[in-house]
N, CA, C and O atoms as a GROMACS GRO file, in nm:
protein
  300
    1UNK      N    1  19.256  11.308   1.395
    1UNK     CA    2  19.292  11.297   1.535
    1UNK      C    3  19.366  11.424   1.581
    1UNK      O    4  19.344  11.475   1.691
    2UNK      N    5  19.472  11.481   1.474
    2UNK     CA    6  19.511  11.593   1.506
    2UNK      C    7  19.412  11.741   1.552
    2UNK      O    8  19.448  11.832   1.628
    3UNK      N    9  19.320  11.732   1.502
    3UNK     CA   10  19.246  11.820   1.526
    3UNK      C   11  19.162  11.830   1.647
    3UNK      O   12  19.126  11.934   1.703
    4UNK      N   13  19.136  11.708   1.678
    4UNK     CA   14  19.092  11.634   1.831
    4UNK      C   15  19.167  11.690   1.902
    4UNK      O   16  19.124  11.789   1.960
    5UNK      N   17  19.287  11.654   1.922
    5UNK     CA   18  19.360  11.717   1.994
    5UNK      C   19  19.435  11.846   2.036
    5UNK      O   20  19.483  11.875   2.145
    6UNK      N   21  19.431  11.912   1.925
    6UNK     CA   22  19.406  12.074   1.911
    6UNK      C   23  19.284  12.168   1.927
    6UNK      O   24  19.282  12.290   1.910
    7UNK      N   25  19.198  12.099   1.959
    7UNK     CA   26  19.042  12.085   1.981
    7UNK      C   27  19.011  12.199   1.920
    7UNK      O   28  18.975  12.295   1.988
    8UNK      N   29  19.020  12.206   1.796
    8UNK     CA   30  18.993  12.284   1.690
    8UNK      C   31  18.984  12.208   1.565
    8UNK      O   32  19.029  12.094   1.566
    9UNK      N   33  18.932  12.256   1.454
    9UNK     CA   34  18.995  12.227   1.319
    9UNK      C   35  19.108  12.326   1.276
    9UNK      O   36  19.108  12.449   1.283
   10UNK      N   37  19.181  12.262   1.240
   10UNK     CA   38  19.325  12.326   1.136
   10UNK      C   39  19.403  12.316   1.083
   10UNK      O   40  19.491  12.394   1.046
   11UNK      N   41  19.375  12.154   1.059
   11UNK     CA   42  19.384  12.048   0.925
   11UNK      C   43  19.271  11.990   0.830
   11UNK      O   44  19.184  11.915   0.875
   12UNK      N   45  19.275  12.018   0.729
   12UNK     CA   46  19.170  11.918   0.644
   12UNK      C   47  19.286  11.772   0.602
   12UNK      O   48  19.406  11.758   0.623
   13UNK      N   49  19.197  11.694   0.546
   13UNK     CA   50  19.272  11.536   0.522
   13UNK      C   51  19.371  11.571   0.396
   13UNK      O   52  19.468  11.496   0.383
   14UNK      N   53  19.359  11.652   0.326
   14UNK     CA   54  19.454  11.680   0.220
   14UNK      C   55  19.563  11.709   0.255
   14UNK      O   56  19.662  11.664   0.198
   15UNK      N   57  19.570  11.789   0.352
   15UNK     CA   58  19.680  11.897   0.435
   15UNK      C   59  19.812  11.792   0.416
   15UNK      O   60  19.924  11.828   0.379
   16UNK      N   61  19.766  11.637   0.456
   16UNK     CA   62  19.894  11.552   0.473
   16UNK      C   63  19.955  11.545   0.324
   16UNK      O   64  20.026  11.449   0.295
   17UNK      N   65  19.930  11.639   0.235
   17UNK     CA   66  20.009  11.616   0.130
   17UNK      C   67  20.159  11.735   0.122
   17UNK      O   68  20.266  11.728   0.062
   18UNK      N   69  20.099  11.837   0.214
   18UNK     CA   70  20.191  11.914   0.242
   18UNK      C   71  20.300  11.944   0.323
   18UNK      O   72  20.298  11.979   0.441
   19UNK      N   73  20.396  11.928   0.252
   19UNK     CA   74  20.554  11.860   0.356
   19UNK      C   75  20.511  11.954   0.538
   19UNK      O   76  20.479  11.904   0.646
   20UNK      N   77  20.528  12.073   0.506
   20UNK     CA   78  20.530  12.143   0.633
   20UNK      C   79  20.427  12.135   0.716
   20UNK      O   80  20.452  12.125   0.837
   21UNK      N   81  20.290  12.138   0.672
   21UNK     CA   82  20.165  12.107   0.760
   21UNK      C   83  20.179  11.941   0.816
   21UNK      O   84  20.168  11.890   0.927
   22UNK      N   85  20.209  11.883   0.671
   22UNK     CA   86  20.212  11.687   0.755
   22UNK      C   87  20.326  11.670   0.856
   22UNK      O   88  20.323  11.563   0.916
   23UNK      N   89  20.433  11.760   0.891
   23UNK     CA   90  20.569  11.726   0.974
   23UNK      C   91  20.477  11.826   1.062
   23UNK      O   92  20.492  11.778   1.174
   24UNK      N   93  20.388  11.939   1.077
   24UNK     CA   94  20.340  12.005   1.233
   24UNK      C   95  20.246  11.889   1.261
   24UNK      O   96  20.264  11.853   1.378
   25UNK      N   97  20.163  11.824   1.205
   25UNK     CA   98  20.068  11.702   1.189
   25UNK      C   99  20.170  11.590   1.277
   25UNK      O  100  20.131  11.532   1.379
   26UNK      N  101  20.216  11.585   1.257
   26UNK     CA  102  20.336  11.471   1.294
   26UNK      C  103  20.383  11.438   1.439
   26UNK      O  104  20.378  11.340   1.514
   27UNK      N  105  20.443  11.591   1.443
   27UNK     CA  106  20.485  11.651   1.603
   27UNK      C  107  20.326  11.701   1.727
   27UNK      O  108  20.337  11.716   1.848
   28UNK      N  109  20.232  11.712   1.668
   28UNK     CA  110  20.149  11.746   1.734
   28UNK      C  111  20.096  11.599   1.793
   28UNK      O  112  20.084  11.568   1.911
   29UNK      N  113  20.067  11.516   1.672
   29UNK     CA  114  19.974  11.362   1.745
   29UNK      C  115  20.154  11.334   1.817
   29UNK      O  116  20.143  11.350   1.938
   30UNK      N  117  20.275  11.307   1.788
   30UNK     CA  118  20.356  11.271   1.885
   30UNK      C  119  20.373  11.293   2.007
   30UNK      O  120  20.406  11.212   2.094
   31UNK      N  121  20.344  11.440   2.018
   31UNK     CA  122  20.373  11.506   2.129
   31UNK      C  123  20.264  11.485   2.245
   31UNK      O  124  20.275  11.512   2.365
   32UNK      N  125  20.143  11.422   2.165
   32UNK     CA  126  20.026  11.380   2.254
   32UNK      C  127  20.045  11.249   2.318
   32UNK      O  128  20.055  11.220   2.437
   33UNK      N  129  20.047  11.204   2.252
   33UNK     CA  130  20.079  11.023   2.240
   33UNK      C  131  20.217  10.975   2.315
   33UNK      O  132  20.246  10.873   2.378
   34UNK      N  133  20.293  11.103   2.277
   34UNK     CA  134  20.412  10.968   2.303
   34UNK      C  135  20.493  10.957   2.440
   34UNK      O  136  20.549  10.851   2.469
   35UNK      N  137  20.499  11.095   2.545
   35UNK     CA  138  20.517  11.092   2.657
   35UNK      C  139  20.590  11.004   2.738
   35UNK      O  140  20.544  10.920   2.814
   36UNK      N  141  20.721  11.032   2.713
   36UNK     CA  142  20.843  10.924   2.788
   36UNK      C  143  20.857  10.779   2.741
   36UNK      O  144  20.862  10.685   2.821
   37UNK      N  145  20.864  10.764   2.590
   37UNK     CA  146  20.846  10.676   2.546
   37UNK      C  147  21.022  10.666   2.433
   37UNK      O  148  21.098  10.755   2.393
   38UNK      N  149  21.026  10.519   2.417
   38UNK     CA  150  21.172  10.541   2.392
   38UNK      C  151  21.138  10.519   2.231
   38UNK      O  152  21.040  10.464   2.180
   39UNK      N  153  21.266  10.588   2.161
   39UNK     CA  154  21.258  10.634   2.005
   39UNK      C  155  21.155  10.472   1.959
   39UNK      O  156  21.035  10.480   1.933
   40UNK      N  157  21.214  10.368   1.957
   40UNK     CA  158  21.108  10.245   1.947
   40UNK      C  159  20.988  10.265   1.969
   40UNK      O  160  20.908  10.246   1.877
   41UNK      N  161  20.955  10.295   2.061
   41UNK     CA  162  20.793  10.308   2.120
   41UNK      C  163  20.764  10.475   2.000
   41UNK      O  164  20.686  10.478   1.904
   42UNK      N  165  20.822  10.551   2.030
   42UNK     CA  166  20.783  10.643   1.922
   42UNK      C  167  20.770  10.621   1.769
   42UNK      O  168  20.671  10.676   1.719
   43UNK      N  169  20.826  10.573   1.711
   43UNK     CA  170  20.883  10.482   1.592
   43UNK      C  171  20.689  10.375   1.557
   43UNK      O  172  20.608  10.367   1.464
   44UNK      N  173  20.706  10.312   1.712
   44UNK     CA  174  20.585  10.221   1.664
   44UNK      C  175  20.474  10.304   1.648
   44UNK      O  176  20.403  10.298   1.547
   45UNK      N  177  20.444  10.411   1.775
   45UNK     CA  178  20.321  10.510   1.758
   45UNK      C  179  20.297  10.558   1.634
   45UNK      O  180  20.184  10.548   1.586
   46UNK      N  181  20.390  10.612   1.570
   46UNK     CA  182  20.399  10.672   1.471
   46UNK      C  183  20.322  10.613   1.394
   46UNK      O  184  20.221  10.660   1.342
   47UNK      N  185  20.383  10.457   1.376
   47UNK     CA  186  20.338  10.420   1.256
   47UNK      C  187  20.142  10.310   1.274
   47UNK      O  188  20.054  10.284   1.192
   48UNK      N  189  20.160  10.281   1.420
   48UNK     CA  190  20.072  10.184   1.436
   48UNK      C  191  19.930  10.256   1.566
   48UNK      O  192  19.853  10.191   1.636
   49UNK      N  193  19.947  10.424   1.551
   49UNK     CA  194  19.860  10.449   1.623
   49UNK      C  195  19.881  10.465   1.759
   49UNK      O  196  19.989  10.416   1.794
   50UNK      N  197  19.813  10.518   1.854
   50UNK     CA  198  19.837  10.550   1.996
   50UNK      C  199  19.883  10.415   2.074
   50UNK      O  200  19.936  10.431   2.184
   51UNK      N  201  19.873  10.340   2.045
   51UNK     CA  202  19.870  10.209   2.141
   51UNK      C  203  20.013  10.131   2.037
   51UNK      O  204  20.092  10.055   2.092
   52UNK      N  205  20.022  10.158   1.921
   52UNK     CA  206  20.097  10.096   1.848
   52UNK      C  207  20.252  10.055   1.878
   52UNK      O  208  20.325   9.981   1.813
   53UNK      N  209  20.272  10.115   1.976
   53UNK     CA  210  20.398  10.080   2.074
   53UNK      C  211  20.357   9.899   2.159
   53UNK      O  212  20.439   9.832   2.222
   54UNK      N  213  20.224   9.866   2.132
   54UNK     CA  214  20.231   9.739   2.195
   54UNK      C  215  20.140   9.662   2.065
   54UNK      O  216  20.031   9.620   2.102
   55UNK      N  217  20.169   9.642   1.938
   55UNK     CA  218  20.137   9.564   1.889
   55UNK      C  219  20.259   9.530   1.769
   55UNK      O  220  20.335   9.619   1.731
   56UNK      N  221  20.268   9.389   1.715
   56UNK     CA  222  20.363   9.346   1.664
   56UNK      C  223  20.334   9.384   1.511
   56UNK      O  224  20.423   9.337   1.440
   57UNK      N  225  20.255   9.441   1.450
   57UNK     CA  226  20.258   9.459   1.309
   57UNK      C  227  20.329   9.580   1.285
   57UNK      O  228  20.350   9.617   1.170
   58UNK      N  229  20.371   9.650   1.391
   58UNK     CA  230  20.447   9.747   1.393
   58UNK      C  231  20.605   9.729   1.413
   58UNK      O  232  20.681   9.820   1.445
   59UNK      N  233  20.642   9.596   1.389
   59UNK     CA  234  20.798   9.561   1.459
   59UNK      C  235  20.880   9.587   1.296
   59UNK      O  236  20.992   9.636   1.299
   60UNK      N  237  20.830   9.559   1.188
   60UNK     CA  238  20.874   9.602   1.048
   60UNK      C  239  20.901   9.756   1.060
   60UNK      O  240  21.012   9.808   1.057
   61UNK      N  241  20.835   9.791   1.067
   61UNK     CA  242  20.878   9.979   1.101
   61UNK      C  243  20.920  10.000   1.115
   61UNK      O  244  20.994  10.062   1.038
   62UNK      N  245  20.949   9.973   1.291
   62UNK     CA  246  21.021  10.016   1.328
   62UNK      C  247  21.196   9.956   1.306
   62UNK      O  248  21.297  10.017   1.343
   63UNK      N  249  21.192   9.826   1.240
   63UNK     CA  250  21.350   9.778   1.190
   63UNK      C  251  21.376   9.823   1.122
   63UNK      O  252  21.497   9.820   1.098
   64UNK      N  253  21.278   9.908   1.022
   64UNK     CA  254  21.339  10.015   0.912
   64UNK      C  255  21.368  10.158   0.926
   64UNK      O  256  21.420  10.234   0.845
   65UNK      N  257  21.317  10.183   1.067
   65UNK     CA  258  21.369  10.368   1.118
   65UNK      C  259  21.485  10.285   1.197
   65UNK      O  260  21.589  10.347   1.178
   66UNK      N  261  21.506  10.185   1.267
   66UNK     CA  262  21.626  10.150   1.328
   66UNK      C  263  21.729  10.129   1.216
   66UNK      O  264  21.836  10.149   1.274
   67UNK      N  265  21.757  10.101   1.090
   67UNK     CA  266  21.806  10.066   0.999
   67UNK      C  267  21.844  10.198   0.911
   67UNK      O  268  21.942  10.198   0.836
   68UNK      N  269  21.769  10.295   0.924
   68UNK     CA  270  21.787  10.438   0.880
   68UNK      C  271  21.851  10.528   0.955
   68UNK      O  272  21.910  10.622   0.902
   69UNK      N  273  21.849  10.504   1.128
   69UNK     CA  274  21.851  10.588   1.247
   69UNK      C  275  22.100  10.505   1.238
   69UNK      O  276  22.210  10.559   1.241
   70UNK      N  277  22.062  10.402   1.229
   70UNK     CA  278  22.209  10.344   1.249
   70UNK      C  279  22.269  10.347   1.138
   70UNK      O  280  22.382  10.299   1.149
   71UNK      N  281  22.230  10.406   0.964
   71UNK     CA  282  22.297  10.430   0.881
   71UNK      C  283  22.355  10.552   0.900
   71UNK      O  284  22.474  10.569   0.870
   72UNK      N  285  22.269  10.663   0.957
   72UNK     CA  286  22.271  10.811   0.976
   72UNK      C  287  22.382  10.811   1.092
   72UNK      O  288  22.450  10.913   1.083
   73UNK      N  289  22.411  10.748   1.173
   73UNK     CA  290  22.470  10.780   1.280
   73UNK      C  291  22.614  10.708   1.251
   73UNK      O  292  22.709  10.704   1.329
   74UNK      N  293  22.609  10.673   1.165
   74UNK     CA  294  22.727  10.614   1.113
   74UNK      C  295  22.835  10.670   0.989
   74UNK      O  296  22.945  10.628   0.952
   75UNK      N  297  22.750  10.788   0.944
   75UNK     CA  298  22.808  10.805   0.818
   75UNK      C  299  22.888  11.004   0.876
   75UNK      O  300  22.954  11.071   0.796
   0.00000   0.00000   0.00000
Protein backbone atom coordinates (compact mmCIF):
# COMPACT_ATOMS: atom_id res chain seq x y z
CA UNK A 1 0.00 0.00 0.00
CA UNK A 2 2.94 2.10 0.77
CA UNK A 3 4.08 2.11 -2.54
CA UNK A 4 0.53 2.94 -3.91
CA UNK A 5 0.78 5.75 -2.33
CA UNK A 6 4.18 6.94 -3.18
CA UNK A 7 3.12 5.91 -6.59
CA UNK A 8 6.28 4.35 -7.09
CA UNK A 9 7.99 1.24 -5.88
CA UNK A 10 10.50 1.74 -2.94
CA UNK A 11 9.65 -0.89 -0.72
CA UNK A 12 9.81 -4.61 -1.33
CA UNK A 13 7.72 -6.82 1.46
CA UNK A 14 10.97 -7.70 3.22
CA UNK A 15 11.89 -4.05 3.74
CA UNK A 16 9.38 -4.37 6.95
CA UNK A 17 12.11 -6.22 8.58
CA UNK A 18 14.18 -3.20 8.64
CA UNK A 19 13.83 -0.95 11.73
CA UNK A 20 14.41 2.37 9.64
CA UNK A 21 12.65 1.56 6.28
CA UNK A 22 9.46 -0.17 8.44
CA UNK A 23 9.22 3.28 10.83
CA UNK A 24 9.46 5.53 7.00
CA UNK A 25 6.76 2.61 6.00
CA UNK A 26 4.88 3.57 9.02
CA UNK A 27 4.81 7.43 8.77
CA UNK A 28 4.11 7.38 5.11
CA UNK A 29 0.67 4.94 5.14
CA UNK A 30 -0.08 7.32 8.50
CA UNK A 31 0.39 10.33 7.04
CA UNK A 32 -2.03 9.19 4.21
CA UNK A 33 -4.66 7.69 6.18
CA UNK A 34 -4.79 9.41 9.16
CA UNK A 35 -5.65 13.18 8.65
CA UNK A 36 -7.07 14.88 11.85
CA UNK A 37 -7.62 11.89 13.52
CA UNK A 38 -7.14 11.54 17.32
CA UNK A 39 -3.98 9.35 18.70
CA UNK A 40 -7.02 6.47 19.15
CA UNK A 41 -8.16 6.69 15.69
CA UNK A 42 -4.39 6.64 14.73
CA UNK A 43 -3.54 3.80 17.12
CA UNK A 44 -6.63 1.85 15.41
CA UNK A 45 -5.42 2.72 11.67
CA UNK A 46 -2.33 1.58 12.42
CA UNK A 47 -3.19 -1.49 13.48
CA UNK A 48 -6.63 -2.35 11.67
CA UNK A 49 -6.06 -0.64 8.24
CA UNK A 50 -7.47 2.59 6.66
CA UNK A 51 -10.93 2.31 7.99
CA UNK A 52 -9.66 0.54 11.19
CA UNK A 53 -10.49 3.55 13.30
CA UNK A 54 -14.23 2.20 12.94
CA UNK A 55 -14.02 -1.38 13.63
CA UNK A 56 -13.98 -3.11 17.09
CA UNK A 57 -11.25 -5.80 16.63
CA UNK A 58 -9.07 -3.01 16.87
CA UNK A 59 -10.22 -1.78 20.53
CA UNK A 60 -7.36 -4.43 22.08
CA UNK A 61 -4.68 -2.29 20.42
CA UNK A 62 -5.41 0.26 20.93
CA UNK A 63 -5.82 -0.42 25.14
CA UNK A 64 -2.37 -1.54 24.78
CA UNK A 65 -0.71 1.78 23.05
CA UNK A 66 -3.13 3.56 25.66
CA UNK A 67 -1.52 1.44 28.43
CA UNK A 68 2.07 2.11 27.03
CA UNK A 69 1.25 5.91 26.02
CA UNK A 70 0.03 6.42 30.15
CA UNK A 71 3.03 4.35 31.51
CA UNK A 72 5.43 6.70 29.46
CA UNK A 73 3.83 9.79 30.55
CA UNK A 74 4.01 8.89 33.90
CA UNK A 75 7.39 7.83 34.59
Amino acid sequence: DVNRILGYNRYCYTDRWDKDKSRNMAWTYLRHYVKSKTIEQQAKIFNGGPKGYKKKSTEKYWLKIRKELTTCANS
